[in-house]
SEBAZA-956642 format. One line per field, with one value per residue (C-alpha): residue number from 1; residue in one letter; y, z, x. Coordinates in pm, whole numbers, plus 50000, padded with zeros to 5 digits. Example, Ala and Ser with C-alpha at 12.3 -4.5 7.8 and 13.67 -1.06 7.14 Angstrom:
2
rose (1, 2);
domar (a, s);
py (49550, 49894);
pz (50780, 50714);
px (51230, 51367);
END
This chain:
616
rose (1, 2, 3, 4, 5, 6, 7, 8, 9, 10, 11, 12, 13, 14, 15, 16, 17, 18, 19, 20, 21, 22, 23, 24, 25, 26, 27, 28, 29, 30, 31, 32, 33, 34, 35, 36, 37, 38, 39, 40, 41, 42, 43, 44, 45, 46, 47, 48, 49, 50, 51, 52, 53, 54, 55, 56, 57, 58, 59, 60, 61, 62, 63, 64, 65, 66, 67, 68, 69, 70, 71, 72, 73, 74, 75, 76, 77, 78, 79, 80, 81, 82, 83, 84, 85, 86, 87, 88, 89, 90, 91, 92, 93, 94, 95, 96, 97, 98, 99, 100, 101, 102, 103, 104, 105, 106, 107, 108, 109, 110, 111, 112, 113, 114, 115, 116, 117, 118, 119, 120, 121, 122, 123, 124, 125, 126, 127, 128, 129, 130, 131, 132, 133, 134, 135, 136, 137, 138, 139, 140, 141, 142, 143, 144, 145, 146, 147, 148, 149, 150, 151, 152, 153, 154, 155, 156, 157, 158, 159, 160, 161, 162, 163, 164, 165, 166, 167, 168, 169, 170, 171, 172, 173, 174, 175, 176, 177, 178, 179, 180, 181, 182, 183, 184, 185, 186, 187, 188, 189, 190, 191, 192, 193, 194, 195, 196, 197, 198, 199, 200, 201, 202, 203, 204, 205, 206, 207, 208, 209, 210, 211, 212, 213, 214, 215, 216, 217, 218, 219, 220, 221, 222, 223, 224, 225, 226, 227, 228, 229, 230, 231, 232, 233, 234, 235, 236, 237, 238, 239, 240, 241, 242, 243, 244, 245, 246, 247, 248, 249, 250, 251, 252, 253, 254, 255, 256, 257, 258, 259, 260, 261, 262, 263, 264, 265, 266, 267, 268, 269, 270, 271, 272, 273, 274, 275, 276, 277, 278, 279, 280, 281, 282, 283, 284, 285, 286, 287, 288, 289, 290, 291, 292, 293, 294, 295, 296, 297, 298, 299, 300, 301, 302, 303, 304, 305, 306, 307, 308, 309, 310, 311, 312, 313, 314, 315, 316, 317, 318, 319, 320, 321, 322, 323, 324, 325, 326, 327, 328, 329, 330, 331, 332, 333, 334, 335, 336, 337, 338, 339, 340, 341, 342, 343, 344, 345, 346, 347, 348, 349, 350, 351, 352, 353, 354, 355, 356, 357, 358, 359, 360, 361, 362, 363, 364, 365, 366, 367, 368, 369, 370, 371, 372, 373, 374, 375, 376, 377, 378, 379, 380, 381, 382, 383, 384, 385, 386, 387, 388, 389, 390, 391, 392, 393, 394, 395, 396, 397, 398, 399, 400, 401, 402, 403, 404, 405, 406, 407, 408, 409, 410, 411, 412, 413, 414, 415, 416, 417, 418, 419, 420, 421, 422, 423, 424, 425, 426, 427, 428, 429, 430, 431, 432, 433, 434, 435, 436, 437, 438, 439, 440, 441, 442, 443, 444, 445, 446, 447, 448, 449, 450, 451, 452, 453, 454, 455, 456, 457, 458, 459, 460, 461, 462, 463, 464, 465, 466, 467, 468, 469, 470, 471, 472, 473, 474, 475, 476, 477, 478, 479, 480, 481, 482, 483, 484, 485, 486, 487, 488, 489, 490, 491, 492, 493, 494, 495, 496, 497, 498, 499, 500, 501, 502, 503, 504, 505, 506, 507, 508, 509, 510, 511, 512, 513, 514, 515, 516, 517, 518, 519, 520, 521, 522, 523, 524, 525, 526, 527, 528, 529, 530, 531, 532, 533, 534, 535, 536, 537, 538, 539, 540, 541, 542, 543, 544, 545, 546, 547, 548, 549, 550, 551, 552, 553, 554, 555, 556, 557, 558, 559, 560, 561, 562, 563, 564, 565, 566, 567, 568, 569, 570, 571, 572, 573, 574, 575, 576, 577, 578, 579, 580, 581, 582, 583, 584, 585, 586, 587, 588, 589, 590, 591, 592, 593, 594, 595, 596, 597, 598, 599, 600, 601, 602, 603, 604, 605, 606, 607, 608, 609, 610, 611, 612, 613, 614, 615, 616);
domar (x, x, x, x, x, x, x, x, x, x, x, x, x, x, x, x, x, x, x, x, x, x, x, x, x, x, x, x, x, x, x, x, x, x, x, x, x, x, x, x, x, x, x, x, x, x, x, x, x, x, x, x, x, x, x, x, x, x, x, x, x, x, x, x, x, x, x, x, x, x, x, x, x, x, x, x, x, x, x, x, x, x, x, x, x, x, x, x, x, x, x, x, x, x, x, x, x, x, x, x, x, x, x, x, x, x, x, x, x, x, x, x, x, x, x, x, x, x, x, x, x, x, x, x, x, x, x, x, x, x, x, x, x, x, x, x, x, x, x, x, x, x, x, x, x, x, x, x, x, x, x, x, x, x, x, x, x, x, x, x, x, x, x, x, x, x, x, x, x, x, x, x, x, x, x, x, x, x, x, x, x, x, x, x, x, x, x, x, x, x, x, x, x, x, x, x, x, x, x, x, x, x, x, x, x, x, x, x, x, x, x, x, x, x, x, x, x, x, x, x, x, x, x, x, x, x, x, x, x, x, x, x, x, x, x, x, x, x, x, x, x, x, x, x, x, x, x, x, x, x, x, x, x, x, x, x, x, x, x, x, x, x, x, x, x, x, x, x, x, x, x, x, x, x, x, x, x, x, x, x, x, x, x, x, x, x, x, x, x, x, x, x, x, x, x, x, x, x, x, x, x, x, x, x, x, x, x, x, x, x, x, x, x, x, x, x, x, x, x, x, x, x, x, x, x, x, x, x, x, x, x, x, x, x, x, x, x, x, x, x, x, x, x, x, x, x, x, x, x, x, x, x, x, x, x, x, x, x, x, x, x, x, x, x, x, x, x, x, x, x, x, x, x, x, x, x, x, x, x, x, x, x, x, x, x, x, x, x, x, x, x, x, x, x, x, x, x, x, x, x, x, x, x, x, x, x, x, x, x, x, x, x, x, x, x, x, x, x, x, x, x, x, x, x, x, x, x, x, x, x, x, x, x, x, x, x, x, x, x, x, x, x, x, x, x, x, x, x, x, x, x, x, x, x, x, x, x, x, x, x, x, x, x, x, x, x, x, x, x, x, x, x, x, x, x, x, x, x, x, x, x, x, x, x, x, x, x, x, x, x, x, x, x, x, x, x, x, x, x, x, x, x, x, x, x, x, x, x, x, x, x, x, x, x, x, x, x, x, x, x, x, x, x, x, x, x, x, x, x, x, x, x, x, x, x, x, x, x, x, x, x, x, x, x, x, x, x, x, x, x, x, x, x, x, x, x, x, x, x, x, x, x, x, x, x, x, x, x, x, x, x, x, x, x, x, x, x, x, x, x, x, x, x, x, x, x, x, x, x, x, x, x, x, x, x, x, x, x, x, x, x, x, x, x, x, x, x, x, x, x, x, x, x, x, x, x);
py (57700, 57477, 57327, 57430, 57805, 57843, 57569, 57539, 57342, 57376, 57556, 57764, 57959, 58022, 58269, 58583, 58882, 58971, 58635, 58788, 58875, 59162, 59301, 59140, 59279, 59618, 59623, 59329, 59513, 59428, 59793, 59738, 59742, 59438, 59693, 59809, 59488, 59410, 59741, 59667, 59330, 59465, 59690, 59445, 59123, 59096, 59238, 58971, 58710, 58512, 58308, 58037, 58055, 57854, 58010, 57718, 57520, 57681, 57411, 57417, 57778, 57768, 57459, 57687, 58006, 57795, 57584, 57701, 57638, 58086, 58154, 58449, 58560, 58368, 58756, 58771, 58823, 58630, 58282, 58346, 58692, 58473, 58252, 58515, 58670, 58397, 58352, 58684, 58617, 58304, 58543, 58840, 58656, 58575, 58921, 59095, 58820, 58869, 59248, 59294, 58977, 58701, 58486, 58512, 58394, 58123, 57968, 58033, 57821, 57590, 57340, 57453, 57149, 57211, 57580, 57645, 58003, 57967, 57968, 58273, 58499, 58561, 58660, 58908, 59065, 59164, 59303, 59481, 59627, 59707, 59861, 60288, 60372, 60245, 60127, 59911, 59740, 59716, 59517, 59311, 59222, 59184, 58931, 58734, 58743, 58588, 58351, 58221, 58226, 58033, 57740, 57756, 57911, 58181, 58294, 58407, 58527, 58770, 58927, 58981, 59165, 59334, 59467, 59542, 59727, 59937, 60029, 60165, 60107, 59991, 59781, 59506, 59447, 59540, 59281, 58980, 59030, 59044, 58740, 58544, 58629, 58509, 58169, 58159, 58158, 58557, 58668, 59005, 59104, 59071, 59306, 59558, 59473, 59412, 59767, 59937, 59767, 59892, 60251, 60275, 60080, 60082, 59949, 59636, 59358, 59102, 59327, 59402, 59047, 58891, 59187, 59122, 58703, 58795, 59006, 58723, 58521, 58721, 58807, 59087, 59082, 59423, 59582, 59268, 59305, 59645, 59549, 59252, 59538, 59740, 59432, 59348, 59674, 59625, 59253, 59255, 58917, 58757, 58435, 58399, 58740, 58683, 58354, 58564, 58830, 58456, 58394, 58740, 58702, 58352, 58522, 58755, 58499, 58576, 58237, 58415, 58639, 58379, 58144, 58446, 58515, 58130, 58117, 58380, 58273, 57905, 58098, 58194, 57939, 57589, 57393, 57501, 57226, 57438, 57613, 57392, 57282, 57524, 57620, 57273, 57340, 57705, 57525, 57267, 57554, 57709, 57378, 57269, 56912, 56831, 57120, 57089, 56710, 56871, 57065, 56743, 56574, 56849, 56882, 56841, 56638, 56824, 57066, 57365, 57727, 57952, 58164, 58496, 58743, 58775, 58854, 58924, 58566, 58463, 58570, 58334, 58047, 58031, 58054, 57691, 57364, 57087, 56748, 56834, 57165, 57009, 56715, 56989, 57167, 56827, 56815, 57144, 57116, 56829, 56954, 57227, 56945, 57040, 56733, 56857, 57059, 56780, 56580, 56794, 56895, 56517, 56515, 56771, 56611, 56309, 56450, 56621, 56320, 56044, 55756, 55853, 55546, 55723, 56020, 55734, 55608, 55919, 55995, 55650, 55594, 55949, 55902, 55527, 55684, 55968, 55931, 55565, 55589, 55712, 55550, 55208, 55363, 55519, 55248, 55014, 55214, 55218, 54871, 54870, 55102, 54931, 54553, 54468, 54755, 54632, 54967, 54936, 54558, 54709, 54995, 54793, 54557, 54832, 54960, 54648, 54534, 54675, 54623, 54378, 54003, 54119, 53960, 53683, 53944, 54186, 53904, 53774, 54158, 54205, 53841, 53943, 54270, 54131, 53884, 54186, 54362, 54305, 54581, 54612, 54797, 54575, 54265, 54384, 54497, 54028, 53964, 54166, 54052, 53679, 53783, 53887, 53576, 53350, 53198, 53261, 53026, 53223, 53550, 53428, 53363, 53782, 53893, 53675, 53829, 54141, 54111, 53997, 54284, 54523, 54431, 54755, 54763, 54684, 54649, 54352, 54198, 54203, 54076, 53827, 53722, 53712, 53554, 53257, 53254, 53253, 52910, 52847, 52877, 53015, 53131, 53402, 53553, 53558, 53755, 54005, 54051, 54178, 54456, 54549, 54611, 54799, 55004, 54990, 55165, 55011, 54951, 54692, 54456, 54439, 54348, 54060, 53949, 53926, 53708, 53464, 53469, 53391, 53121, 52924, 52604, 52553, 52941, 52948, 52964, 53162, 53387, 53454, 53467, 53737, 53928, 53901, 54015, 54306, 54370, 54363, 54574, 54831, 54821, 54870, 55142, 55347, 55268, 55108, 54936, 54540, 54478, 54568, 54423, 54056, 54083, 54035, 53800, 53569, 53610, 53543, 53250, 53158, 53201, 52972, 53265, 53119, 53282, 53592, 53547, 53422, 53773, 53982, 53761, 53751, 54172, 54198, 53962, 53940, 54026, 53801, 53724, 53742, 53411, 53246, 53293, 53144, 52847, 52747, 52811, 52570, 52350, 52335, 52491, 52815, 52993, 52804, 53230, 53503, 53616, 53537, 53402, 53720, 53945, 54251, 54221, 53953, 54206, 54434, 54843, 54852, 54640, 54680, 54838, 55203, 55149, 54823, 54655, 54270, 54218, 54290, 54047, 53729, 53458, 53203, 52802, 52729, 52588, 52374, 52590, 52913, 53165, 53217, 53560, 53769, 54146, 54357);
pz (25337, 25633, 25795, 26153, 26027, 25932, 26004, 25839, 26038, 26181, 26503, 26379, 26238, 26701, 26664, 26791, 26674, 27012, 27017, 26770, 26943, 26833, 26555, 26479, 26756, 26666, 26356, 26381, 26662, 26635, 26456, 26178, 25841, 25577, 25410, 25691, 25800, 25456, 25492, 25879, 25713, 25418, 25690, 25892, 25670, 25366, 25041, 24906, 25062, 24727, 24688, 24428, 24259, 23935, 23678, 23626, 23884, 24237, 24508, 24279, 24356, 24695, 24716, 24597, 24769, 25127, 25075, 24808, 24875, 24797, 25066, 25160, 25033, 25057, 25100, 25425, 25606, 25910, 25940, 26323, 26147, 25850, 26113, 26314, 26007, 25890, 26227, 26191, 25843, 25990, 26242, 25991, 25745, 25986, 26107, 25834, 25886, 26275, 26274, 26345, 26589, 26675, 26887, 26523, 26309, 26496, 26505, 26139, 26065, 26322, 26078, 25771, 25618, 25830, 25781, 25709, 25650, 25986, 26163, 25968, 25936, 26292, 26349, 26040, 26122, 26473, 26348, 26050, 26372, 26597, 26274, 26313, 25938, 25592, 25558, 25888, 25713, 25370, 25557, 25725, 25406, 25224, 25494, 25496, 25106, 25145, 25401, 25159, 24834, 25035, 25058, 24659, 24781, 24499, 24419, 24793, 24789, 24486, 24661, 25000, 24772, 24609, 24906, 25046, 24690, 24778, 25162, 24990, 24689, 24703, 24486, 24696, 24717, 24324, 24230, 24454, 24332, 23950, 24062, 24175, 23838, 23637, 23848, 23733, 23395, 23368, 23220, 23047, 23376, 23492, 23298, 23464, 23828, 23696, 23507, 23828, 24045, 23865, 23798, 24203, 24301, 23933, 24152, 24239, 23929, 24015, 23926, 23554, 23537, 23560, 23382, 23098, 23114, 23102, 22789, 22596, 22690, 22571, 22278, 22254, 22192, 22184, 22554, 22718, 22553, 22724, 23050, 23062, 22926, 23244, 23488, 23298, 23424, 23793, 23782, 23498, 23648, 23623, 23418, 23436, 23289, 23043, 22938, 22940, 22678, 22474, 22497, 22348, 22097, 22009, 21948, 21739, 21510, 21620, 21709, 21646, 21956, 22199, 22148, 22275, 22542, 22664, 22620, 22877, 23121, 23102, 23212, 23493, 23619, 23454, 23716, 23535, 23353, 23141, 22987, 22891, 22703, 22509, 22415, 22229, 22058, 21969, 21802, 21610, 21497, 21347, 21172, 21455, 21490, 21650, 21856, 22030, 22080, 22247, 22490, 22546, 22658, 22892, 23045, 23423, 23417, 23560, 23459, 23684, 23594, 23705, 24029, 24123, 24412, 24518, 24880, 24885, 24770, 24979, 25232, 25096, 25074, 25490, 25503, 25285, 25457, 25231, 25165, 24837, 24900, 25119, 24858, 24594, 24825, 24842, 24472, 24453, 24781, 24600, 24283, 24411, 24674, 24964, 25087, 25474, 25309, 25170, 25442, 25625, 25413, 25336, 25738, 25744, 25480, 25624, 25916, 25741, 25608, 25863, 25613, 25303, 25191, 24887, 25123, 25379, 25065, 24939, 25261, 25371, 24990, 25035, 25401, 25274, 24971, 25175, 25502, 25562, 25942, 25989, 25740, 25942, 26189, 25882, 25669, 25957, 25985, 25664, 25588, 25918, 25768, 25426, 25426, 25054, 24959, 24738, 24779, 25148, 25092, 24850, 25113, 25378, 25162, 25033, 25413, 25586, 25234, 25443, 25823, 26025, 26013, 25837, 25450, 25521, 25582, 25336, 25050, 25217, 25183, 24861, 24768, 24891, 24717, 24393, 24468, 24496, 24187, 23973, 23969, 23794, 24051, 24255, 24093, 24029, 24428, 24510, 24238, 24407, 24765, 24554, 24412, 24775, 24945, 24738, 24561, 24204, 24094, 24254, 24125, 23746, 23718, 23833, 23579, 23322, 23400, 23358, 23062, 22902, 23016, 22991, 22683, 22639, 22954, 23029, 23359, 23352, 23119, 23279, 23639, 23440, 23325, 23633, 23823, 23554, 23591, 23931, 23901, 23621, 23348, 23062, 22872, 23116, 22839, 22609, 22856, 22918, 22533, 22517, 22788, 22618, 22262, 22460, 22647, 22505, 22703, 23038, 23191, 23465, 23157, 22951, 23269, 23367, 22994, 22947, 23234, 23166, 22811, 22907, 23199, 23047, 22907, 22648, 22493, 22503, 22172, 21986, 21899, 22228, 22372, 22118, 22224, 22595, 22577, 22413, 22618, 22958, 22749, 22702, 23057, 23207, 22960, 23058, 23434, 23620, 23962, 24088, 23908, 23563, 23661, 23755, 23494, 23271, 23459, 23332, 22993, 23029, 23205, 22985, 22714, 22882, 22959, 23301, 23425, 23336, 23513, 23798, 23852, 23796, 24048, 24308, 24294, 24362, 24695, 24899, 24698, 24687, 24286, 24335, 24601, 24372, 24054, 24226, 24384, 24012, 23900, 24146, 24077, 23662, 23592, 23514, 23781, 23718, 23828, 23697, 24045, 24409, 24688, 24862, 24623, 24593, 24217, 24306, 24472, 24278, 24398, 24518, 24798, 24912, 25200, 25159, 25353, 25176, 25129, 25009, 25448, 25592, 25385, 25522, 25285, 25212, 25185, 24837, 24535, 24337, 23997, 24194, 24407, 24744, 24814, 25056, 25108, 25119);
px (26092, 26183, 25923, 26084, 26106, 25718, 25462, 25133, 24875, 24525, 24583, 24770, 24487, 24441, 24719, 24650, 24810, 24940, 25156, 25373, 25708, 25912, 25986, 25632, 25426, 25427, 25285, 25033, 24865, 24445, 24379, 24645, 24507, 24625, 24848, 24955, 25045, 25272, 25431, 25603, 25669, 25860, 26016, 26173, 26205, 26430, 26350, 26107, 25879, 25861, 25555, 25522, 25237, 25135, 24899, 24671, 24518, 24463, 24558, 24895, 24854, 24820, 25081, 25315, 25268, 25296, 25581, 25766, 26173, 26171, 25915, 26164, 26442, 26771, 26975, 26890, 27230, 27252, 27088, 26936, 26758, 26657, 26447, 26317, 26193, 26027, 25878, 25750, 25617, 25412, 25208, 25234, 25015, 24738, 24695, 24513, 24214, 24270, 24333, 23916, 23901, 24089, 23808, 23596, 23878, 23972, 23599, 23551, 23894, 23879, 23751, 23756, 23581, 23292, 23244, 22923, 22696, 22552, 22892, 23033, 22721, 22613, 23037, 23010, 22730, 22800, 23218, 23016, 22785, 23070, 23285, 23262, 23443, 23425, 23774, 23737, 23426, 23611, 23858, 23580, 23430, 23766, 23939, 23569, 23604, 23981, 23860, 23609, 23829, 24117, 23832, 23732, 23406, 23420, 23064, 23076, 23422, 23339, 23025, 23237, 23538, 23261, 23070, 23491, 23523, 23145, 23289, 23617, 23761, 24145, 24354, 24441, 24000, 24025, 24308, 24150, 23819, 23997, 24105, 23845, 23673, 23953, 23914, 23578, 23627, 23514, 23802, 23682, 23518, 23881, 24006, 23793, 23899, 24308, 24276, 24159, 24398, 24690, 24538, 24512, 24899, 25118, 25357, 25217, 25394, 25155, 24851, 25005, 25049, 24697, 24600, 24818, 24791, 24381, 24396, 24604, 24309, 24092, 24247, 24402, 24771, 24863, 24701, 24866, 25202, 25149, 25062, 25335, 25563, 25498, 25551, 25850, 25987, 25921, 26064, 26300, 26442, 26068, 26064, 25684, 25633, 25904, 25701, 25398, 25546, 25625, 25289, 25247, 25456, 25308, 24995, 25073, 25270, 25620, 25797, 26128, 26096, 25912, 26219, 26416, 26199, 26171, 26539, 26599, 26319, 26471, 26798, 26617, 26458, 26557, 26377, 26039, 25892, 25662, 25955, 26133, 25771, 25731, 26045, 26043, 25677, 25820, 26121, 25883, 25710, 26004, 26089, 26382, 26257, 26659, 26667, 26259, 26407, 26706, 26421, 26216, 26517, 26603, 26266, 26318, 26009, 25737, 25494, 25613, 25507, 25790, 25738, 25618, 25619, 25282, 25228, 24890, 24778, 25003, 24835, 24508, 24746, 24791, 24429, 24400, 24405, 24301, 24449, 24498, 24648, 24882, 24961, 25034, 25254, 25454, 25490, 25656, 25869, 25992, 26065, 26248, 26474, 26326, 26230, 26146, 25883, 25732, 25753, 25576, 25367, 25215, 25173, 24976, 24799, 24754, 24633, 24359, 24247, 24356, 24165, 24293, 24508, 24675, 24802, 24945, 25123, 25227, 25378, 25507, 25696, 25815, 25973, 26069, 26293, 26424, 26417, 26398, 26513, 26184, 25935, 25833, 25570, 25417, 25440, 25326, 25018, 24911, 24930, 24730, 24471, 24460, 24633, 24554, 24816, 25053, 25219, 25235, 25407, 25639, 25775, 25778, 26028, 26187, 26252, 26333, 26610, 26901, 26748, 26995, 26812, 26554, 26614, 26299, 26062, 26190, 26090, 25790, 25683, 25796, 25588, 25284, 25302, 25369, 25043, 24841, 24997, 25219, 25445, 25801, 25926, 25843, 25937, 26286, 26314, 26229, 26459, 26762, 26662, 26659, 27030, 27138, 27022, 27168, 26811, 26949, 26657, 26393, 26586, 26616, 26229, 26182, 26400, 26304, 25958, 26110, 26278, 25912, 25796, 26041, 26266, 26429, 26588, 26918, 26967, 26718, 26915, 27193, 27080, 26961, 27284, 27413, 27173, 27242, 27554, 27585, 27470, 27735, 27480, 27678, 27339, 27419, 27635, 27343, 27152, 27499, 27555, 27134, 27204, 27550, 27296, 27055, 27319, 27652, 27866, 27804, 28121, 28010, 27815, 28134, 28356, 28103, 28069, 28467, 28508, 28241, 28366, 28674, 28543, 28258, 28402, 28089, 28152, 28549, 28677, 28962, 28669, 28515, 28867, 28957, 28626, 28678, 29081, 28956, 28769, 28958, 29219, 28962, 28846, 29194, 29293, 28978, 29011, 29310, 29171, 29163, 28872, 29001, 29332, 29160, 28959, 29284, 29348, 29055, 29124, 29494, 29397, 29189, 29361, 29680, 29930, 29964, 30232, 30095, 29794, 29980, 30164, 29862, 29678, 29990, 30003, 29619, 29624, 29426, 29133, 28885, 28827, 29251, 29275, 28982, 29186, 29551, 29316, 29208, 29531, 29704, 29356, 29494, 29180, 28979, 28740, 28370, 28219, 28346, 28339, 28431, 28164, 28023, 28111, 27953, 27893, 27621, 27430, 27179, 27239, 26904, 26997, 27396, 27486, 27602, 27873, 27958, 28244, 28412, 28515, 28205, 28010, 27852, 27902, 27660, 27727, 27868, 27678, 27828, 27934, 27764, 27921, 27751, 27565, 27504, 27496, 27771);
END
């Protein structure tokens, strides 16, 4: 969902049913009942308004009904229907609460933290007064009971569904109140309320669903294979009821068939993290220890239930405004790329709960990573609200790195963060804005940090290296060789490591010379650019084919490492770096310009035996 197409905030629970603009208005007139409602919605909208809900906790619930990226259906045929639609979803879902009065709905939501018995009694008594039929007070009862579930109030939630259930019995009362006791941790009573759901709408998946998820709970294997069996065949194409049937299956000591019903639901929906799970403890059950490594390593690295169409708690989600809700609903917009959602959704958040400083982090390190245009007034105000947060330091680093005449306060942020904790992250983000200014001192003590307390990773290894030899010390080789063990196919180590091989006087030897020229010979065969070509070069050099080196050198003018290699040539000597000044290979990822390139880059006043830095 976009957050333009169907926004989730506070006053939005003011909307009255008559706002609703055609096709809407119709059917979300004040007398319509909730099914009512979801039939003119079904009507007019596409096929499915898919809500995400997880089967475990119930802000992740909630988080996923609201902002899930499937809120409707992508078939809709023309983009300006698809938003009108969801427009017309966003007032739909309010109605059933509103359809028996609008003025009492808004009062009760207005804040929902402060809702209290004496605010919604005195309203439900006088619509219970005022209601002539049974169904119109079932519906009273059951929107009050949805009201109250939405805000985890489920003792009073169950009696309203329950005295909805007494007015008239129905299954959507039936299935919520089945519901509520499932939450509770009543999961036989469940069975009772699922059963009669289903008896009264065998139509309705979701219903065989918790019915057959609650009798796995309970125990028994064969009435819920029976039950997922029947929502199997109204959503063939479900992946949570296919993991459901695994679950079956599990139970009943068939690992054989569970594998082939993960396998399928993975098909489905490969962005589940809970699939991918237990597919790899199904396959170390069979005795596959390769093959439930195989699943680990392709866990997309959450714990995501797969989804399910269930527009009835969807309908309970929009009635949910916590922080936390709104935090969860950030976690799944993200881990299904929408990252609008979860922009959004950590504003609304934060708006909820203006002093929380871990939302204002949240939020500022998620605006800060992907929209950093617009992360400084958030990260401004957080270190405003808390200004001992190391995270706050860190962004505001992090979002100043690549501002124009901004690289002193960039590492006086990243400093002070890493005085208040020391963080790798962190650490490695000084030691690149170290590499970029040209403080290769200040840059080696980071990454020697890191490389104490992170030996197993390369890439502190090798900025290491470099940041050594950028000053001409060859124990930068020592450094490259340690990332090449740890990772030994990375390209970029072994071009660095042949040229200072082949340019530090105190390592060059037939031996190292050997090394390096295979190297470069590798390099070039695998990719044939400047780089690769210069890189040749070097060893040539080194190695005293001269006029060799000459005519590679001469054909790659004017680049930069090209003119450095010719002025050491006419010099009777070998480059001291195994790069030019201002090169771009100086310069950690983490802080090069996007649009970089070798002739935009200041350079900085040479070192003796170091190239100057800057940011390309």
């Amino acid at each position: 969902m976009r957050p333009q197409d169907a926004r989730m905030r506070p006053q939005d629970a003011r909307v009255r049913p008559q706002d609703a603009r055609a096709p809407c208005a119709a059917t979300a007139s004040a007398s319509s009942s909730a099914s009512e409602v979801w039939r003119g919605m079904r009507a007019r909208g596409p096929a499915k308004a898919v809500a995400l809900v997880a089967r475990l906790a119930w802000d992740e619930l909630l988080a996923k009904v609201a902002f899930g990226r499937k809120w409707l259906s992508a078939k809709a045929p023309m983009r300006g229907e698809g938003v009108a639609r969801r427009a017309c979803v966003s007032h739909l879902l309010l109605a059933t609460v509103l359809a028996v009065g609008a003025d009492s709905h808004a009062l009760k939501t207005a804040d929902p933290r402060g809702l209290g018995t004496e605010q919604v009694e005195p309203s439900l008594r006088q619509r219970l007064d005022a209601a002539a039929t049974p169904t119109e007070r079932a519906m009273i009862w059951g929107s009050e009971g949805m009201l109250l579930h939405a805000q985890r109030r489920l003792s009073e939630a169950q009696d309203a569904y329950r005295q909805a259930i007494e007015e008239q019995e129905s299954a959507r009362w039936r299935y919520l109140h089945g519901v509520v006791l499932a939450e509770s941790g009543a999961l036989a009573a469940s069975v009772t309320d699922f059963r009669r759901a289903v008896a009264l709408a065998p139509e309705e998946m979701p219903a065989w669903y918790r019915l057959g998820t609650a009798l796995v709970q309970v125990g028994d294997a064969s009435a819920a294979r029976a039950a997922l069996e029947q929502a199997r065949s109204l959503a063939p194409e479900s992946a949570l009821v296919l993991a459901a049937l695994a679950d079956v299956s599990i139970l009943e000591s068939e690992p054989e068939a569970a594998l082939a019903l993960l396998s399928a639901a993975f098909r489905l929906e490969p962005e589940a993290g809970q699939l991918a799970y237990k597919l790899a403890s199904v396959q170390r059950r069979l005795g596959n220890v390769a093959e439930a490594q195989a699943w680990l390593e392709r866990d997309p690295g959450n714990r995501l239930a797969p989804t399910i169409d269930d527009p009835i708690l969807l309908e309970v989600a929009s009635l949910s405004r916590t922080p936390r809700f709104y935090r969860m609903a950030a976690d799944w917009a993200l881990a299904r790329g929408d990252v609008e959602a979860a922009i959004e959704a950590l504003q609304s958040a934060v708006s909820l709960a203006p002093s929380d400083v871990a939302l204002h982090e949240r939020l500022a390190a998620t605006l800060a990573e992907h929209a950093p245009g617009k992360a400084m007034a958030d990260v401004e105000r957080l270190l405003k609200l808390a200004p001992d947060s190391a995270t706050g330091w860190r962004l505001l680093a992090w979002v100043l790195r690549l501002a124009p005449n901004a690289n002193a306060r960039a590492a006086e942020a990243a400093a002070r963060s890493l005085e208040l904790a020391d963080v790798p992250g962190t650490r490695a983000l000084a030691g690149a804005l170290a590499m970029r200014d040209g403080r290769f001192a200040a840059a080696q003590s980071h990454y020697r940090h890191l490389t104490d307390a992170q030996p197993t990773e390369p890439r502190h290894h090798y900025w290491l290296g470099m940041s050594r030899l950028a000053t001409g010390d060859c124990q930068g080789i020592a450094a490259l060789e340690q990332a090449l063990r740890l990772r030994g196919d990375w390209g970029e180590a072994h071009l660095a490591l042949a040229r200072a091989e082949a340019g530090c006087n105190q390592a060059r030897n037939r031996e190292t010379l050997s090394r390096a020229t295979a190297r470069a010979t590798t390099l070039l065969r695998a990719r044939d650019d400047p780089d690769t070509r210069l890189t040749l070069a070097f060893v040539l050099l080194a190695a005293g084919d001269v006029a060799a080196a000459t005519d590679l050198a001469r054909r790659q003018s004017p680049h930069p490492d090209a003119t450095m290699l010719l002025e050491a040539i006419d010099q009777d000597t070998v480059p001291e770096t195994p790069f030019a000044p201002g090169s771009s290979w100086w310069i950690p990822p983490e802080v090069r310009l996007a649009s970089g390139g070798e002739d935009i880059l200041p350079a900085v006043a040479p070192q003796k035996r170091a190239p100057p830095s800057g940011a390309p």
